[in-house]
VMD Tcl script that draws the C-alpha trace (Angstrom):
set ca {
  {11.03 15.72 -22.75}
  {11.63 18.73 -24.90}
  {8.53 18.79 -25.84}
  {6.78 18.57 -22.68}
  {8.65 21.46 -22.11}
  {7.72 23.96 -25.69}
  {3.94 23.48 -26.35}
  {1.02 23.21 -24.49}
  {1.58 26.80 -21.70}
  {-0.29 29.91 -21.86}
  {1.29 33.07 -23.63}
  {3.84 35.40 -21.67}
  {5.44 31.95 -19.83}
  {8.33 30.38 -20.02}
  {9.23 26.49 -18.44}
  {12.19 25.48 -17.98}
  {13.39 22.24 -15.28}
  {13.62 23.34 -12.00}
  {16.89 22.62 -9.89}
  {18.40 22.09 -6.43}
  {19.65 25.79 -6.92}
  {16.03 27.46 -7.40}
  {15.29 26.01 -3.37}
  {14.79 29.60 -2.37}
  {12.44 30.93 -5.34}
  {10.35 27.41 -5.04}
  {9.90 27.87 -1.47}
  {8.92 31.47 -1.23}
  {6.22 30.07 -4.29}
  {4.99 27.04 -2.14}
  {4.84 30.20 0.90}
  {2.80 32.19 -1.17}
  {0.62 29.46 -2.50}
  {-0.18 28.40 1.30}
  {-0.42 31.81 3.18}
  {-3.05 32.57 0.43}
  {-4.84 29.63 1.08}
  {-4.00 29.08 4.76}
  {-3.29 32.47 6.30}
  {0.12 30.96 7.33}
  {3.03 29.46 5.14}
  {3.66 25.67 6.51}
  {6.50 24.27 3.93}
  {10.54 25.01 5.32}
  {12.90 24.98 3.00}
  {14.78 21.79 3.53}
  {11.56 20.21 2.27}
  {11.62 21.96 -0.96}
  {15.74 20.89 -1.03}
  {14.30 17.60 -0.67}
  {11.99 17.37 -3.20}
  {14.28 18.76 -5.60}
  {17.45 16.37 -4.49}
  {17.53 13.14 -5.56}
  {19.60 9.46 -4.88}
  {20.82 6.78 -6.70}
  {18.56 4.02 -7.04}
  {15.28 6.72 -6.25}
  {12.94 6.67 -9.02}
  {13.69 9.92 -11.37}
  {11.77 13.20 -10.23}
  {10.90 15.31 -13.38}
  {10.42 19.23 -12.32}
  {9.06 21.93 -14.11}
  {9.38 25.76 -13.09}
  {7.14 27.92 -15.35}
  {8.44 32.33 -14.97}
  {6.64 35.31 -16.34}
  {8.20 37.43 -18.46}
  {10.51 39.38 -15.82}
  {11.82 36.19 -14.75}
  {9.77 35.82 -11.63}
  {7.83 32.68 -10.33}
  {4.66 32.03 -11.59}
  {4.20 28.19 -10.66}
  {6.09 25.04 -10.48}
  {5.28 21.18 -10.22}
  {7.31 17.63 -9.85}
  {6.52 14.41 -11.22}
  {8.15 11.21 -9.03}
  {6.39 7.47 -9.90}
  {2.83 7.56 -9.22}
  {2.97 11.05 -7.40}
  {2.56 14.76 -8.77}
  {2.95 18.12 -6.59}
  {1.75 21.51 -8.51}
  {1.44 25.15 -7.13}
  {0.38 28.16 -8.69}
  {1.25 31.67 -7.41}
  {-2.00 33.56 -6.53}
  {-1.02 36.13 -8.87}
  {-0.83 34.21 -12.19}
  {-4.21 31.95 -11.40}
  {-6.87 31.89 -13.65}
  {-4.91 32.23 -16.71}
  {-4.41 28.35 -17.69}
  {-1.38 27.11 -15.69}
  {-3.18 24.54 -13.53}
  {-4.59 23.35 -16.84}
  {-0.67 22.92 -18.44}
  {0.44 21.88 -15.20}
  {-2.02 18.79 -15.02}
  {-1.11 18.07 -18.66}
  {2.76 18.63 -18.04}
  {1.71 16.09 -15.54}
  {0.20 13.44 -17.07}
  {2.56 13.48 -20.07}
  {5.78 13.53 -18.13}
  {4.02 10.46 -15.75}
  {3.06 8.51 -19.39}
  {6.89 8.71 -20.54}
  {8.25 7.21 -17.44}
  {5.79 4.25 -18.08}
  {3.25 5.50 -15.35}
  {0.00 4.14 -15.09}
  {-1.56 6.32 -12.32}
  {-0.80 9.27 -10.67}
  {-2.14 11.52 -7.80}
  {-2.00 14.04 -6.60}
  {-2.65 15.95 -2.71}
  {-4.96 18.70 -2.99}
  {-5.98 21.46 -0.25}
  {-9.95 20.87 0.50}
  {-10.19 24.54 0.84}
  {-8.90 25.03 -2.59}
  {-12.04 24.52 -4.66}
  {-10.46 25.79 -8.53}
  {-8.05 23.08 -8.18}
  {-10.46 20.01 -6.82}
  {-12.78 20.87 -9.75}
  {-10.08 21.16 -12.09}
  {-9.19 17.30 -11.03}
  {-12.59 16.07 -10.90}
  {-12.79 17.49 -14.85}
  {-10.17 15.76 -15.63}
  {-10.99 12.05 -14.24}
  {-9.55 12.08 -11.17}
  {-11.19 10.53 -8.16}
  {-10.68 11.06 -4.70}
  {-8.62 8.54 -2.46}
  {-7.86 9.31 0.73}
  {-7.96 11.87 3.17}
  {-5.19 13.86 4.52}
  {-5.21 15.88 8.27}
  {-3.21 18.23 9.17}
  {-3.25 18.32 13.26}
  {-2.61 20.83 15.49}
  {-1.28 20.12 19.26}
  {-1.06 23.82 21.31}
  {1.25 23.92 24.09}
  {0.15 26.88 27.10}
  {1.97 24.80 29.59}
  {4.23 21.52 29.50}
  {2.63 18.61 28.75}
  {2.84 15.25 31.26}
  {4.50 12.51 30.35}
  {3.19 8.93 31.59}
  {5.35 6.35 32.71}
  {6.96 3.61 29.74}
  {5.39 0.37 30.04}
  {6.89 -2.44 31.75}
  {10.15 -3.82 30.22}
  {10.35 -0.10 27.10}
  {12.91 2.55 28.14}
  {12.83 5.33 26.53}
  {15.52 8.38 25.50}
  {16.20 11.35 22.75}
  {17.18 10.22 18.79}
  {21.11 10.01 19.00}
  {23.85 9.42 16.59}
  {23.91 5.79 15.89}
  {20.07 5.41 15.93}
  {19.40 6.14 12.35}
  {19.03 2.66 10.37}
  {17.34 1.19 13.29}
  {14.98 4.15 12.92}
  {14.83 3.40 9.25}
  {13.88 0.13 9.37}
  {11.31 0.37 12.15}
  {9.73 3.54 10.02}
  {9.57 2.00 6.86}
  {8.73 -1.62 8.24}
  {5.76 -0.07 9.79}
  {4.82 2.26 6.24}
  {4.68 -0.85 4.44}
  {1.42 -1.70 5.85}
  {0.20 1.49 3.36}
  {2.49 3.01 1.56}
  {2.99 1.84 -2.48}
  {6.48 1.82 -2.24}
  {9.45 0.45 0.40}
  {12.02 3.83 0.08}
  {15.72 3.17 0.43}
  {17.85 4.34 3.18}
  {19.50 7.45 1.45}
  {15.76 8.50 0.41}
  {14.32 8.12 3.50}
  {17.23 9.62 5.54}
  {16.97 12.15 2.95}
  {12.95 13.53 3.76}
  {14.05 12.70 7.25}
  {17.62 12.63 10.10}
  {19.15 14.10 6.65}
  {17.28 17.52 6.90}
  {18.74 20.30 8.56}
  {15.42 20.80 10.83}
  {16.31 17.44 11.96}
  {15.58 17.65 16.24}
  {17.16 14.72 17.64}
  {16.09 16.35 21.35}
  {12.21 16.17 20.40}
  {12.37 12.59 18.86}
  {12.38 10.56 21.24}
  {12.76 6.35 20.68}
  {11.92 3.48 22.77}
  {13.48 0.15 23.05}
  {12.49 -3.47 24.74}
  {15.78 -4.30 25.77}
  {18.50 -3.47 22.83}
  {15.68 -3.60 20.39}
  {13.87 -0.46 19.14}
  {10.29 -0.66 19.41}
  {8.78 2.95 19.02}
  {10.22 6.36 17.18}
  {8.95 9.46 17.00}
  {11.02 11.83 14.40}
  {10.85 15.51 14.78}
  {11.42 18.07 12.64}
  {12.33 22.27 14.33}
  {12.96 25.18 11.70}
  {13.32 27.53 14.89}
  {11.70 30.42 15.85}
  {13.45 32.52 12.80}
  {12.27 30.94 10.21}
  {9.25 33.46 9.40}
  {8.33 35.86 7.42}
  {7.38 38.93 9.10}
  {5.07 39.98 6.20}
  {3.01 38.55 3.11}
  {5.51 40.63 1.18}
  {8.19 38.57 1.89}
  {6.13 36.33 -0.52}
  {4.98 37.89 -2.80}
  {2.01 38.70 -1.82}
  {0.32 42.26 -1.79}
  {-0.77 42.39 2.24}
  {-2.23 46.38 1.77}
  {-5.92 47.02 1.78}
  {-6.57 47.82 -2.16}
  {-8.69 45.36 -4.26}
  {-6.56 42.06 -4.27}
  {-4.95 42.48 -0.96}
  {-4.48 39.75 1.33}
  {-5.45 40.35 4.49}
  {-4.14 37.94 7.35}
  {-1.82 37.60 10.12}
  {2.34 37.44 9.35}
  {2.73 34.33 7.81}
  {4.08 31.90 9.68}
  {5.52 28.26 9.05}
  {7.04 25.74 11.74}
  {8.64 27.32 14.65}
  {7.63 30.40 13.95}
  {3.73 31.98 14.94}
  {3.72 32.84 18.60}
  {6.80 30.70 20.41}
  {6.71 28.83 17.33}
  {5.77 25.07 16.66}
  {7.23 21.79 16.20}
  {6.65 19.55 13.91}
  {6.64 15.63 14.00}
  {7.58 13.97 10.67}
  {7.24 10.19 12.00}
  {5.31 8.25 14.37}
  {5.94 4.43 14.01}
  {5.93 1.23 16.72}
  {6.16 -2.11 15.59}
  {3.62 -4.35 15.31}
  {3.75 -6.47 18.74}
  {4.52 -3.75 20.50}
  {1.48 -1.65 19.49}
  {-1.90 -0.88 22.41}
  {0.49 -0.39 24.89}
  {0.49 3.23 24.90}
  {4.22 3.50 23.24}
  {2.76 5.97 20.35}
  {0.96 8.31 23.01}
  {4.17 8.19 25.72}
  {6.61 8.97 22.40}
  {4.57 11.86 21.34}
  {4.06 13.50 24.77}
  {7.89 13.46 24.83}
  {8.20 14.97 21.94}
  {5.74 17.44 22.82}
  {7.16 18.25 25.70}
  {10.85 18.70 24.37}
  {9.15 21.38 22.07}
  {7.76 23.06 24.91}
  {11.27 23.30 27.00}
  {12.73 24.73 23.63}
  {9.96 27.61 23.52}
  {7.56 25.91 21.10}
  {4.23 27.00 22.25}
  {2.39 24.43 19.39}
  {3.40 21.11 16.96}
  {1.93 19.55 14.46}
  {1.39 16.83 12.14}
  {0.34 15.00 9.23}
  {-1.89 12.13 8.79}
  {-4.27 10.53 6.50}
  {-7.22 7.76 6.40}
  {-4.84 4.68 5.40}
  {-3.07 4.71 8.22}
  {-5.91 5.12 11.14}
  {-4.26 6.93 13.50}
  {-6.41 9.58 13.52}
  {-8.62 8.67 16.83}
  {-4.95 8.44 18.46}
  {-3.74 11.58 18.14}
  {-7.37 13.12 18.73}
  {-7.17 11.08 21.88}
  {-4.10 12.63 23.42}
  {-5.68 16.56 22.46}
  {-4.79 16.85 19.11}
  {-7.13 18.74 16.64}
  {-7.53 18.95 12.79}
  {-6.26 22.01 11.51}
  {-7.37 21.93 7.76}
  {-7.89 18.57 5.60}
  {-7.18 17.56 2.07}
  {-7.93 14.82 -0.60}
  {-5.71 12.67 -2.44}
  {-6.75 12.75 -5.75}
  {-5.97 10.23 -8.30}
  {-6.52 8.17 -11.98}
  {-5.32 5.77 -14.22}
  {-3.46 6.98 -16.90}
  {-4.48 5.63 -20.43}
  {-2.15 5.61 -23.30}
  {-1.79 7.88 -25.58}
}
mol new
graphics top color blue
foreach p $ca { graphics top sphere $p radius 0.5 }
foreach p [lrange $ca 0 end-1] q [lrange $ca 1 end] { graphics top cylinder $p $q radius 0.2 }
display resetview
């Protein structure tokens, strides 16, 4: 590892591992990263805590946080399995970092045995798609990022004969679990354990049992919907707070306040998990769960939610169907990994 760590980075850098106590300088990176690109900053902290957290019997994350020379952020990336994550502040692009970063990449991915690895790339961000494509990668699969906006509270159909439905409570969790992950099999690479799973999921502290609702046929759960609500404080009232120059000379970016979940307007929601079982699916379980949750948002002052989604799965034409629109896309980018 050491030297993945002492060769290979642009002059004026240093790299060092990142930890669970460099949360708060990741995430206002990440913010910067996406209000640049996005006009708005999407990523709450307790998903940086969880990326940089880890559990016994999870595959080992390697991290990497790169500073210039007064110490501040300049970029940072993670390397878990098959997966890679990199960010580069606006202000230290176009000097080589992407370039270590995708080799820091690779090379960390090679010495856990890897032989792929992807990565999830912004389609507006052209620099980084052509620095993949140079570099062998091949798109995947395709990533949406919907948008749901709430004026005025959404209805709510009725369950379907024999489901009952109520809020996420205490006691719900491995049932949640299992449903979740039983229904991610049918894509995802790898099953995750409970403590992983709880911990990208009922373990965060945006965790809104209220707006994720379940359903059950009988004592059996059938349907979850698992919410996530940073509240309507977690914003930034300027680019500043990023890092970002906001003012009007040459570099300035110009936008509105950056904004992540719960926080533009009466803020939005966010929903983390949509899953119903297999026999229980084209009954209209997905599209009742999701108006509840929609409509717990609303009563709490949300005024939007959103979510993720990508190609594998095929729910797109769902959530389009109940008024949901793509916000921005991206492309999962990936390629096998010779030896070297």
């Amino acid at each position: 590892m050491a030297d993945s760590f002492s060769a290979g980075w642009p002059a004026g850098y240093r790299v060092r591992p990142a930890t669970p106590s460099d949360t708060g300088t990741v995430h206002r990176l990440v913010g910067a990263c996406e209000y640049a690109s996005h006009g708005r900053a999407t990523t709450d902290a307790d998903r940086i805590a969880a990326d940089l957290g880890s559990v016994d019997g999870e595959s080992a994350c390697d991290t990497v946080l790169v500073q210039d020379r007064a110490g501040d952020p300049a970029a940072w990336g993670w390397v878990r399995g098959r997966r890679a994550t990199v960010h580069v502040h606006p202000a230290h692009r176009g000097r080589g970092l992407g370039t270590s970063l995708l080799a820091w990449t690779e090379a960390r991915a090679r010495e856990s045995g890897g032989d792929r690895l992807a990565q999830t790339i912004s389609d507006s961000d052209l620099a980084a798609t052509a620095l993949l494509r140079s570099g062998g990668y091949a798109g995947l699969v395709t990533e949406w990022l919907l948008e749901m906006a709430l004026p005025d509270e959404p209805e709510v159909p009725q369950p379907p004969a024999g489901v009952t439905v109520r809020a996420f409570r205490a006691g719900d969790e491995e049932a949640a679990y299992r449903l979740t992950e039983d229904a991610f099999d049918e894509w995802q690479q790898r099953r995750k354990s409970y403590a992983e799973w709880a911990r990208h999921t009922v373990g965060r502290s945006t965790f809104a049992p209220g707006a994720s609702p379940v359903a059950f046929v009988g004592e059996e759960m059938v349907g979850a919907v698992l919410s996530l609500d940073p509240g309507a404080d977690a914003r930034w009232d300027t680019g500043r707070r990023l890092g970002l120059d906001t003012g009007s000379g040459p570099g300035a970016v110009v936008g509105p306040g950056v904004a992540g979940p719960g926080a533009e307007g009466g803020g939005e929601g966010y929903v983390e998990r949509v899953a119903v079982r297999r026999d229980q699916r084209d009954r209209g379980i997905a599209r009742l769960l999701l108006r509840e949750a929609f409509r717990a948002f609303y009563r709490q002052g949300r005024r939007g939610c959103t979510l993720w989604t990508h190609s594998d799965t095929g729910a797109l034409p769902l959530y389009e169907r109940i008024g949901m629109t793509v916000r921005r896309s991206s492309t999962v980018y990936g390629k096998a990994l010779l030896a070297k």
